[in-house]
C-alpha positions in Angstrom: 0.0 0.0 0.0 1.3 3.5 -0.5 -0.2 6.4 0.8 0.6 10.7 0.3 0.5 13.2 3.4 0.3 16.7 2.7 1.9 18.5 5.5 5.1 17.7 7.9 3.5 19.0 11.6 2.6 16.7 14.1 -0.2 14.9 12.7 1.7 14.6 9.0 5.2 13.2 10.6 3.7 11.1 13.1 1.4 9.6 11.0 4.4 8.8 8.1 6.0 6.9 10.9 2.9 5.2 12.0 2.2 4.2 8.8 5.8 3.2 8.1 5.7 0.2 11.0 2.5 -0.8 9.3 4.5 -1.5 6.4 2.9 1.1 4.1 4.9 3.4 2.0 4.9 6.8 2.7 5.6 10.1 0.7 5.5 13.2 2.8 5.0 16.5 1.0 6.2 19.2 3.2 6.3 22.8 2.4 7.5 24.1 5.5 10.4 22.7 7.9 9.4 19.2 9.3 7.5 19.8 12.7 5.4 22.3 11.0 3.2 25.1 13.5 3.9 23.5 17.1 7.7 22.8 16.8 8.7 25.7 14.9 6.7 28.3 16.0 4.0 27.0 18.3 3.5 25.2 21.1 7.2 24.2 21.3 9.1 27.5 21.5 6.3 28.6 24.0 6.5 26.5 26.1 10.9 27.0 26.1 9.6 30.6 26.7 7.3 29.5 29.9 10.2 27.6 31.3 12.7 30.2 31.0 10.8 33.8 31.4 11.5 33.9 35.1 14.9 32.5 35.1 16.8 36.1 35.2 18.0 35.5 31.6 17.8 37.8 29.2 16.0 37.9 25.9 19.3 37.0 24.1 19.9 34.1 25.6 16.3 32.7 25.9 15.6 33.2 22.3 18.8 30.9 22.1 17.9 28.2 24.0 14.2 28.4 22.0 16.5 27.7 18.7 18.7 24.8 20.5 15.5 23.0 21.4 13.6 23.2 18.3 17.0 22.1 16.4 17.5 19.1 18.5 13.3 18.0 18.3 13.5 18.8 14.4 16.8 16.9 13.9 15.0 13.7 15.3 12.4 14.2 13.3 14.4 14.2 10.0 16.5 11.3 11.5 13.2 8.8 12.1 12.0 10.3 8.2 15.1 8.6 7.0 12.9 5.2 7.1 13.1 3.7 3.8 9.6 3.7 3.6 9.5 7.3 4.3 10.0 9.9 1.1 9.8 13.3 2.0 9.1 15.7 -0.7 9.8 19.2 -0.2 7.4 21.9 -1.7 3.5 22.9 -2.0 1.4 20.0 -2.3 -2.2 20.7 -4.7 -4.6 18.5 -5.3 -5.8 17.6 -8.5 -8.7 15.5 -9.6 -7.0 12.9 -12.3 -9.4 12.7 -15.2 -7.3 10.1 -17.1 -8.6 7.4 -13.7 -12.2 6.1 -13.0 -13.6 4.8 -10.4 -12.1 1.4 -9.3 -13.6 -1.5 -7.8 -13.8 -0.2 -4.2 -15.5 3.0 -5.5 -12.1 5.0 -4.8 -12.2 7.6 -7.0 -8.2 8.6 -7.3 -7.0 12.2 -7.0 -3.4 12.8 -6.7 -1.2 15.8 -6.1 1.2 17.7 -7.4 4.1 19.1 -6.3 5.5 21.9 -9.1 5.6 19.9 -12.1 5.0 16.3 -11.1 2.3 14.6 -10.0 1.9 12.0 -7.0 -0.1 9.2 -6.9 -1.1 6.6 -4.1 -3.7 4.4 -2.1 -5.0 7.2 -0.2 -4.1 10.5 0.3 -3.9 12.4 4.2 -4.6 16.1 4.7 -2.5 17.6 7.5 -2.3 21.0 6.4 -2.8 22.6 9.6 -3.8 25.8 10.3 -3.1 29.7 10.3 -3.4 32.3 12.8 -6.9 34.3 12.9 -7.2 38.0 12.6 -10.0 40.3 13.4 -11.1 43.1 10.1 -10.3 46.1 12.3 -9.1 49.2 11.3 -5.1 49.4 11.8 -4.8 45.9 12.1 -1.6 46.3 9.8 -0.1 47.3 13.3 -0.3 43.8 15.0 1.6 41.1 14.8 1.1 37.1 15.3 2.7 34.8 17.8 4.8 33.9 15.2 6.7 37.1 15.4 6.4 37.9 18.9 8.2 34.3 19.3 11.5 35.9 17.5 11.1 39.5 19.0 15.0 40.6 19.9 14.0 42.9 21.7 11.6 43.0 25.4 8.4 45.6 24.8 7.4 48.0 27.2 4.1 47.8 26.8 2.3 44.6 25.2 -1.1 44.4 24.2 -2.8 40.8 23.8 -6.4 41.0 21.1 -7.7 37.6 22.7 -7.7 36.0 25.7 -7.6 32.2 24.9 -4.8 29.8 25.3 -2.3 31.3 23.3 -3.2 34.9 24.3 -3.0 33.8 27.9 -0.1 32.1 27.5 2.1 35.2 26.2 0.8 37.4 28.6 2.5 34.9 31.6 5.6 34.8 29.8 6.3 38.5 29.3 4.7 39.9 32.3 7.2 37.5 33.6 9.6 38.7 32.1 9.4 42.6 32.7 6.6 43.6 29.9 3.2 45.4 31.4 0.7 43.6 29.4 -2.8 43.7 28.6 -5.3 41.6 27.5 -8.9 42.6 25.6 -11.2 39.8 25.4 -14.1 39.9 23.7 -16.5 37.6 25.6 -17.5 37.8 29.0 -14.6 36.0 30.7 -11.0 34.2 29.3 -10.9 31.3 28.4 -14.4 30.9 26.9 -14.7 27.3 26.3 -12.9 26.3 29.8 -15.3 25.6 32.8 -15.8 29.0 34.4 -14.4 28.4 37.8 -10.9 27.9 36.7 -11.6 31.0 34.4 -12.4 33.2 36.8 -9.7 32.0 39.2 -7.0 32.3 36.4 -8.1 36.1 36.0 -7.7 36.5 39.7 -4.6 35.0 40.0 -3.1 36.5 36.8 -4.4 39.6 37.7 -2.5 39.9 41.1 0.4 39.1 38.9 0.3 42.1 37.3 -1.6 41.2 33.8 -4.3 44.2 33.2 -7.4 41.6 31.9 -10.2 43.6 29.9 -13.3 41.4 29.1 -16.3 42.2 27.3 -13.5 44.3 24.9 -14.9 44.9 21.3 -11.5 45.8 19.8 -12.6 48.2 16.3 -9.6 50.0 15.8 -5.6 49.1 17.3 -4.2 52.7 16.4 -6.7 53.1 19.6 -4.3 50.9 21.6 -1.4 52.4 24.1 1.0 50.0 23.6 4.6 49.1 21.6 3.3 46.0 20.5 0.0 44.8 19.7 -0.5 41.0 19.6 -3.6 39.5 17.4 -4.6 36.3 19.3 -7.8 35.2 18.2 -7.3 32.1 17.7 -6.2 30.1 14.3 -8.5 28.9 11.0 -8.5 25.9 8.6 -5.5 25.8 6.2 -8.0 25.3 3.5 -7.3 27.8 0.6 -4.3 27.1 -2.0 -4.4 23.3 -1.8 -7.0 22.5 -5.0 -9.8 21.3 -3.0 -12.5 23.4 -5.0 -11.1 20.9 -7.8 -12.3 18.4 -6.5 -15.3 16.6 -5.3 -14.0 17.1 -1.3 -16.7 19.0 0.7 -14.9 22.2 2.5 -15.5 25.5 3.9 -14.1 28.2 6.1 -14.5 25.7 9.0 -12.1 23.6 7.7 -12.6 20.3 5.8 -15.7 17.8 6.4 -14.6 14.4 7.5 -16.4 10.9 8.7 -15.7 9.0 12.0 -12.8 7.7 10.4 -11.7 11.3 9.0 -12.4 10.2 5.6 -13.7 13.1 3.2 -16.5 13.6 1.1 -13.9 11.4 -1.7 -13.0 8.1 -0.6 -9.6 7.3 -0.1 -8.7 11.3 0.9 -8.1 11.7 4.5 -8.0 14.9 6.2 -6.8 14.9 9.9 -5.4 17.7 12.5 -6.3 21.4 12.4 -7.6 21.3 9.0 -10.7 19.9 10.0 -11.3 22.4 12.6 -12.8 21.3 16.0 -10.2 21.0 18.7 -7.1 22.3 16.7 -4.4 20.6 19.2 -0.9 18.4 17.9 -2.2 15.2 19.9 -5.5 15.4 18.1 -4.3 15.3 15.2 -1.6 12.9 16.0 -4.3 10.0 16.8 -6.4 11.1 13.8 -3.5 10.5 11.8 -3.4 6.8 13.7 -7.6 6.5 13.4 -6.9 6.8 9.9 -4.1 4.0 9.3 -6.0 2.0 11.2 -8.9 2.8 9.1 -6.6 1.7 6.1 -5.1 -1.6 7.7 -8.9 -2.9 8.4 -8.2 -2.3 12.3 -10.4 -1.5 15.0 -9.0 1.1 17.6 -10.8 2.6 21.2 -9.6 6.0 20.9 -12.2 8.4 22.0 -12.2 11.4 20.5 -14.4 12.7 23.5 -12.0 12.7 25.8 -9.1 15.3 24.5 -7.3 16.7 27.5 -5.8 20.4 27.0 -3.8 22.4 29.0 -2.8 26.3 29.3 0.7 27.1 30.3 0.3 29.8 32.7 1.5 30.5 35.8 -0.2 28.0 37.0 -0.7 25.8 34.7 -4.7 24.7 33.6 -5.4 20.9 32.7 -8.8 20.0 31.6 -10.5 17.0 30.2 -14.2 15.9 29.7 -17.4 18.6 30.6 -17.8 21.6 32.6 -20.2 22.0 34.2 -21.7 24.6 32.0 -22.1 21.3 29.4 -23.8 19.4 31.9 -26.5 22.2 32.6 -26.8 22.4 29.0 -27.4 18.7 28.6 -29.7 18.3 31.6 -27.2 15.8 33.3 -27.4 15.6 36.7 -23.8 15.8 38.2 -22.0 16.2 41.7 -18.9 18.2 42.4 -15.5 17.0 44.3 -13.1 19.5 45.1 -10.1 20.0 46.7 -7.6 22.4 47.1 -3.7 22.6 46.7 -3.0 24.5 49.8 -4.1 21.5 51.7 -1.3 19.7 49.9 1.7 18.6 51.3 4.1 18.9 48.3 2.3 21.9 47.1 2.9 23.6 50.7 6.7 22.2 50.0 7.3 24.2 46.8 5.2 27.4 47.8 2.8 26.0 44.9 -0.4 26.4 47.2 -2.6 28.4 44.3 -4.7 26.5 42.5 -7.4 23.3 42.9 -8.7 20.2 41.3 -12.1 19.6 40.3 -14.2 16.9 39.3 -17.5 16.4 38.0 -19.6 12.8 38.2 -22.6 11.7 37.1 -24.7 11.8 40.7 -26.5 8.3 40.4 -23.4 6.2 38.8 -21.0 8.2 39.6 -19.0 8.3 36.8 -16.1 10.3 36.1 -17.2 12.7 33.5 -15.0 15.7 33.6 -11.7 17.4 35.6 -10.3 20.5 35.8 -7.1 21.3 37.4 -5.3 24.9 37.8 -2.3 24.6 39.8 1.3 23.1 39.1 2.2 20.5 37.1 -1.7 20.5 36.5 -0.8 19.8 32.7 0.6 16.2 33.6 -1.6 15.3 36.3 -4.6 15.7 34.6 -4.0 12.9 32.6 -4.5 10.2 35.2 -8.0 10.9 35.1 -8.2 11.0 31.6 -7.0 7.8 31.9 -9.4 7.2 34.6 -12.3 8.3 32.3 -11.3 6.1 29.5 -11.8 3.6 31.6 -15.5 4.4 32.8 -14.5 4.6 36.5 -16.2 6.2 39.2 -15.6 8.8 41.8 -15.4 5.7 43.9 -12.6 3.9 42.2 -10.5 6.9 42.4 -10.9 6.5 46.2 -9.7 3.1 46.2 -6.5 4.1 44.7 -3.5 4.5 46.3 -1.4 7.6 45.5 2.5 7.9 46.9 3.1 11.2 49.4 4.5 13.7 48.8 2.8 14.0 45.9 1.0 16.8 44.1 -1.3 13.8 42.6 -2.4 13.6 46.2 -4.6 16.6 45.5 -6.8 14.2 42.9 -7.0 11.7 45.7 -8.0 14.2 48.3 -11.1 15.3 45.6 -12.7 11.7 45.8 -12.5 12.0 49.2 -14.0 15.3 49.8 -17.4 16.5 50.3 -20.0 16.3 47.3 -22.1 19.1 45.9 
């Protein structure tokens, strides 16, 4: 079997070498470097940025570890695309609908690509094209600039202003207020973090806010000359990489949203894939990761149990946010009847330890089963514990087997313990 993926991010790249233990050959068209958004100027680099913004180092020599790390990731990645199986072709990938092919006997109608002059052919074809940073139709909106080039900056702002306070928005504002900058952030909607239970919303404004970080919600941003600051940071979110690629040449269905996919992230064409940001929805590298693996599945005629329903996301403030599952705005919506567990880091021994007492886990059951069926954690290291309930939650276990499981101490898990045990609402 061979198969094409158009793009080289995380859901292109770890898909080729998914594929490429499955014995299928592979040719990766890439137009960027391999890594694509989240190593090279995404989640990555920020997250070198969070590590380092406190340290006392200066801008120089953060912006040089950033480079170090996303060498040393990217030159694994090119050594594991060295698999035989693997053929990566650099350039811009376009779809074409071949004319000269019918249908075949599975009903696949073929559609290949082409890269400059030559055309590509295969078994199936992947979308991974990503996405692209959102910006609002403001006046002056020349002025801003995306986290692309606020990740490069040589030189530490005065005075930033964030347009959007959502995970990446958030995320800047920690690192530079860290760092020396007076920032603000204009949001839009009623409170950060829109789509994030609205506890841990409201405490992150709190908390941020006693940091330093002026946080304007309910902000209708018309025109950024209007803006007091040296640099103005557009942050409202990212789109579908859906335009250049040749899809309105073919029979795929598409739109601004990103493109249409089945279960089993087949298109409206069979035997082209699209997986990762793309397709809209959650736009996250380990999303499109295991929709790259749904898909080889798909093609090896294998049955997986990833569940798409559970997608755990963090924010890398300070502190951090985990959360997986429903808030419990989704369960009012839904009419499920759910209890809350709570408890809170300052009761922690290890937190107490490492003057980490700010923050709390929370989780939300169905009341008459008491199934797990959504956690939220702000706090440290709230980004790697969450995922022991997502693992939990996979699973189908209840509030009760949590409490039946032993956790070591001193240990910051210790606060997901102590929530089974506490009090219901």
């Amino acid at each position: 079997m061979k198969i094409i993926i158009i793009g080289g991010g995380p859901g292109g790249y770890e898909t080729a070498i998914t594929a490429a233990k499955n014995n299928i050959e592979v040719t990766l068209i890439t137009e960027g470097l391999l890594g694509g958004t989240c190593l090279n100027e995404g989640c990555i680099p920020t997250k070198t940025l969070v590590r380092w913004a406190n340290s006392g180092k200066s801008l120089d020599e953060i912006q040089q570890k950033k480079e170090e790390v996303i060498l040393t990731l990217r030159s694994g990645i090119e050594f594991l695309m060295k698999n035989p199986l693997i053929t990566v072709v650099e350039g811009h990938g376009r779809l074409i609908k071949d004319e000269q092919c019918t249908d075949d006997e599975s009903g696949s109608c073929r559609v290949g690509v082409m890269v400059g002059e030559r055309v590509y052919k295969a078994d199936a074809i992947i979308i991974a094209t990503g996405s692209e940073a959102a910006s609002l139709a403001v006046k002056g909106v020349e002025r801003c600039i995306t986290s692309k080039e606020l990740l490069c900056l040589n030189k530490l702002p005065q005075r930033l202003c964030i347009i959007g306070g959502g995970v990446i928005g958030l995320e800047f504002a920690s690192i530079f207020n860290q760092m020396g900058t007076k920032v603000t952030v204009m949001e839009y909607c009623k409170q950060i973090l829109p789509r994030f239970d609205t506890d841990i919303a409201k405490r992150l404004k709190q908390i941020l806010t006693r940091q330093g970080i002026e946080i304007l919600t309910g902000q209708q941003v018309t025109d950024v000359n209007d803006i007091d600051a040296d640099v103005v940071l557009m942050a409202v979110g990212r789109r579908p990489a859906v335009n250049n690629l040749g899809l309105e040449d073919t029979d795929i269905h598409y739109s601004a949203k990103g493109i249409e996919v089945d279960k089993n992230m087949m298109t409206s064409v069979p035997g082209v894939y699209a997986i990762g940001d793309v397709i809209g929805g959650m736009m996250l590298a380990h999303v499109a990761t295991f929709q790259g693996q749904r898909v080889i599945n798909t093609l090896m005629g294998k049955t997986d149990k990833i569940r798409f329903d559970l997608v755990p996301a963090a924010v890398f403030t300070t502190p951090e946010v985990g959360c997986v599952g429903l808030t419990e705005e989704d369960c009012k919506a839904q009419g499920i009847e759910y209890s809350v567990n709570k408890s809170f880091y300052r009761a922690n021994g290890k937190a107490v330890s490492m003057d980490e007492t700010e923050g709390y886990c929370k989780i939300l059951s169905e009341k008459e089963s008491g199934k797990i069926i959504g956690a939220h954690i702000i706090g440290a290291h709230s980004s790697d514990m969450i995922h022991e309930l997502v693992a939990l939650m996979n699973m189908n276990a209840t509030v009760d087997d949590l409490h039946n499981i032993i956790h070591a101490h001193p240990t910051l898990s210790e606060v997901i313990l102590a929530a089974a045990n506490s009090a219901v609402r």
